[in-house]
N, C-alpha and C positions, 0 to 999 in steps of 0.2 A: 478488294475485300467487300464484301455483300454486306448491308443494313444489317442483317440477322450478327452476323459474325464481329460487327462490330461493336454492336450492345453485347452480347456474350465477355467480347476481351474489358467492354465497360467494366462489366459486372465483375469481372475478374479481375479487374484492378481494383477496384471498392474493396472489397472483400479482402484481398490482399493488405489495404491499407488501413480495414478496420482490425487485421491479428496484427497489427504491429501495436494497436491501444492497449493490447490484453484485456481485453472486455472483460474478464473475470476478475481481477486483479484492479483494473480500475472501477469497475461495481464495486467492489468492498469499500474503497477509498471513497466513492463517491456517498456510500451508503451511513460511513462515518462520521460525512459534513453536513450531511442531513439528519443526524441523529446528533449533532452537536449543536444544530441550530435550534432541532427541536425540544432541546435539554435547557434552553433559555425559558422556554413556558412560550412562544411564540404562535398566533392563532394558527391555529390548522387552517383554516380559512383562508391567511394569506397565500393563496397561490402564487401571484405574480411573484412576488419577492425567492418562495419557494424554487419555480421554475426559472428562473434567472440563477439562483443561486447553483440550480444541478447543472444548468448549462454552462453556465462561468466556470466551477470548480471542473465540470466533465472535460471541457476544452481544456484546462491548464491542464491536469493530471492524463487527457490523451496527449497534447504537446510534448508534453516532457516525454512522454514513454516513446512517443516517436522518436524525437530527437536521442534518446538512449539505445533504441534498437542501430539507430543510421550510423552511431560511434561504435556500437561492441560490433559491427557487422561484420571484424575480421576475426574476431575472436569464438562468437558464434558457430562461425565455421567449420571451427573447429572443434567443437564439443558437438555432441552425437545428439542429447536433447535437442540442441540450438539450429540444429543444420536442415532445419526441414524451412527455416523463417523466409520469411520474401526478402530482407535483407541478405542474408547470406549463401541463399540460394542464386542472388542478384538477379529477382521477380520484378522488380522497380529500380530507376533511375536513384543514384545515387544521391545526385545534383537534384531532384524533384522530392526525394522525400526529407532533404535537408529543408527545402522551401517548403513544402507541407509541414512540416515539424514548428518549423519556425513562426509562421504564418498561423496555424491552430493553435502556438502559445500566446503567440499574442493576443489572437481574439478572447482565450479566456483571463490573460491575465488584466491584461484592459478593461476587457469588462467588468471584472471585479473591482477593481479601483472606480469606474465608473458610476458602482453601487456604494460604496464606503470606504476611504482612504485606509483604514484600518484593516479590513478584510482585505482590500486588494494588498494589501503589504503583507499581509500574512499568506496568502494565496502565492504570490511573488517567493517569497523564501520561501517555499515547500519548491515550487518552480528551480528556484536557484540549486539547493542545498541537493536535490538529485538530478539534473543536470551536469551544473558545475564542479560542485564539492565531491558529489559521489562518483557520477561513470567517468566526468572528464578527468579528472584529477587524482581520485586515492582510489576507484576500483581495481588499478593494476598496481598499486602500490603498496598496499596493507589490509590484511582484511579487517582491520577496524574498520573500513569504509563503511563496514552496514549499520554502525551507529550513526554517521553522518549521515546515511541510507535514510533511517528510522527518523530523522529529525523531520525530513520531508515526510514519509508516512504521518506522520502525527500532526502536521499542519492542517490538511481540509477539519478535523474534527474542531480543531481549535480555532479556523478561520468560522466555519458555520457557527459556532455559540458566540464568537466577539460578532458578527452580524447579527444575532439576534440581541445583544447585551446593549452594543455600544463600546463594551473593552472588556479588557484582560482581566478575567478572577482567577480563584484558586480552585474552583472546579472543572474550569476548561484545559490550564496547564497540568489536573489530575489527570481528565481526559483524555488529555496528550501522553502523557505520560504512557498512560496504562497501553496506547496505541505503541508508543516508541519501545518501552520493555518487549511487547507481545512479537515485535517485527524479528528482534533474534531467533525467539520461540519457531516462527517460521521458516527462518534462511538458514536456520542454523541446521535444522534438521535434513533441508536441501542438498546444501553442500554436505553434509553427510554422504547421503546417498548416490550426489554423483559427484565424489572426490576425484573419480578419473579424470570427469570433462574439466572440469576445473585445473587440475591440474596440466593436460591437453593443452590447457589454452594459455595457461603461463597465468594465473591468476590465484592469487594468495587468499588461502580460505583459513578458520579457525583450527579442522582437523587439520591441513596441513602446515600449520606454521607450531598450533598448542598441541596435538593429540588428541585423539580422540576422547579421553577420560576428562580434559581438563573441556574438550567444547561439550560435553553432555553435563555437565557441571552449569558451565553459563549456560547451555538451555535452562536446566531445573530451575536456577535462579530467576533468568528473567523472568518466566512463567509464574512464578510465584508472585514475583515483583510485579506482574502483570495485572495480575488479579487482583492483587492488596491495592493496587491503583485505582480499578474499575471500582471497586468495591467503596471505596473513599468517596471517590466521586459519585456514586449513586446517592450512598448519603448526603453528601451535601445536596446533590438535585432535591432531595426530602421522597427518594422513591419506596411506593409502596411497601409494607415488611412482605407483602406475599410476593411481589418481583426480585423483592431483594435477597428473599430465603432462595429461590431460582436462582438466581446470577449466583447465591454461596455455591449451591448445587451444580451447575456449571462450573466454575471454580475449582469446587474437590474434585472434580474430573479431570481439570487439566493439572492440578497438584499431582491425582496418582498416576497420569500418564507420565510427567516430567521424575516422578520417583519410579517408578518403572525404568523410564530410560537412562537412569545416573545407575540405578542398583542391580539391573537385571534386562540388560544392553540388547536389543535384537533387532533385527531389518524392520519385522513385523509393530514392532512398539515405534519404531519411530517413525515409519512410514503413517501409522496411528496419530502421534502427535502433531503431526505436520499438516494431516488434513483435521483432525481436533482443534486444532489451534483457531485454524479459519473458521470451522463451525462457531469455537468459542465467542470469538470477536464480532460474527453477526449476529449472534444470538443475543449479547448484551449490547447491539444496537437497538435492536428488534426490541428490547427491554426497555432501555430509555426512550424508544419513540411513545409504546405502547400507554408507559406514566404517563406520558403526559399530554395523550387525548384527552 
């Protein structure tokens, strides 16, 4: 094998092992922890602390997603979205991405305990709770798993404000909150869309366990409940009334998207919601960083 051809399969291996992070999926999560730190009132100025904190929370939330991809990798395979992964394509060693998975949670969950016993304990249970609770344990079991899912979604927000606080208030568990409610708004609409693969793979989703009427319902709801979270929470931050009238407005958006999708059902609307959802929830990051420059 020539020099050239071996940095090529280099780079092909990187590349491979940065789509098993979901780089898009863990931006939003990482973008949560930094917009929950920054909800403390914390100086902008402190970088270090800053940069430690996206690297700490970046490594736990890629760890775990690795170690999630290296366990669904036979189920994966079986669903038509999923079959393009390195995992289930078997692009990398089995045995090596369990050591990478392993090995990158550790540096971030370490790390995090490093900076503050408290953060890193909450860094840790987001760690645990989609690892353990969700893929190994109830993802093939019950689709309630996405609320166990959602618990770990909703930790970096709430690890980044107990780092900036010191501990646990009632704006940071709103915080969470509004993150844990918004996470069905997202999966739910998912497995809508590809009931097949899901089903394909021997995995219990809300359309196929409730119906489809009863899961467009818990979208509407949590969406709701999502918002009335965020919304809490901003107030208590003390954020401005002109960001706060925005995040309402944001808000009725995803109100008549999720009344759309309970009264007047279409691929189109929920395909709408799904990516609405995620606009929603950076955009009221993007709001609480902005307060409070």
């Amino acid at each position: 094998m020539t020099a050239q051809s071996k940095i090529e399969n280099r780079k092909s291996k990187i590349g491979a092992y940065w789509s098993l992070t979901k780089p898009s999926q863990s931006g939003l999560l990482l973008a949560t922890g930094l917009a929950g730190y920054m909800s403390a009132r914390c100086p902008v100025f402190n970088i270090s602390t800053i940069l430690q904190l996206s690297a700490s929370l970046f490594f736990a939330i890629a760890g775990s997603t690795i170690l999630n991809m290296w366990w669904d990798r036979d189920i994966d395979a079986k669903m038509g979205r999923t079959q393009k992964r390195a995992t289930a394509k078997g692009l990398l060693n089995d045995k090596e991405i369990l050591i990478v998975g392993a090995v990158v949670s550790i540096v971030g969950v370490g790390w995090a305990f490093a900076m503050d016993a408290l953060y890193g304990l909450i860094v840790f249970a987001g760690w645990f709770f989609d690892v353990i609770v969700y893929s190994v344990w109830l993802k093939r079991r019950t689709c309630w798993s996405i609320v166990w899912g959602g618990i770990s979604g909703a930790m970096p927000i709430l690890a980044g404000r107990v780092l900036g606080l010191g501990f646990i208030d009632w704006v940071g568990l709103m915080l969470a909150l509004g993150v844990l409610l918004w996470i069905p708004t997202h999966t739910l609409t998912f497995s809508m869309k590809f009931q097949k693969d899901y089903a394909d793979a021997g995995v219990p989703t809300f359309p196929s366990t409730y119906g489809l009427d009863v899961t467009r319902l818990a979208i509407a709801l949590s969406s709701v409940l999502a918002a009335a979270a965020m919304i809490a929470a901003a107030i208590g931050i003390g954020m401005d009334w002109g960001f706060l009238r925005l995040l309402g407005v944001l808000s009725a958006g995803l109100f008549a998207l999720a009344a759309a999708m309970t009264f007047k059902p279409t691929e189109r609307v929920n395909f709408g919601l799904f990516k609405y959802a995620s606009v929603y929830m950076l955009a009221a990051m993007i709001l609480v960083v902005l307060e409070v420059i």
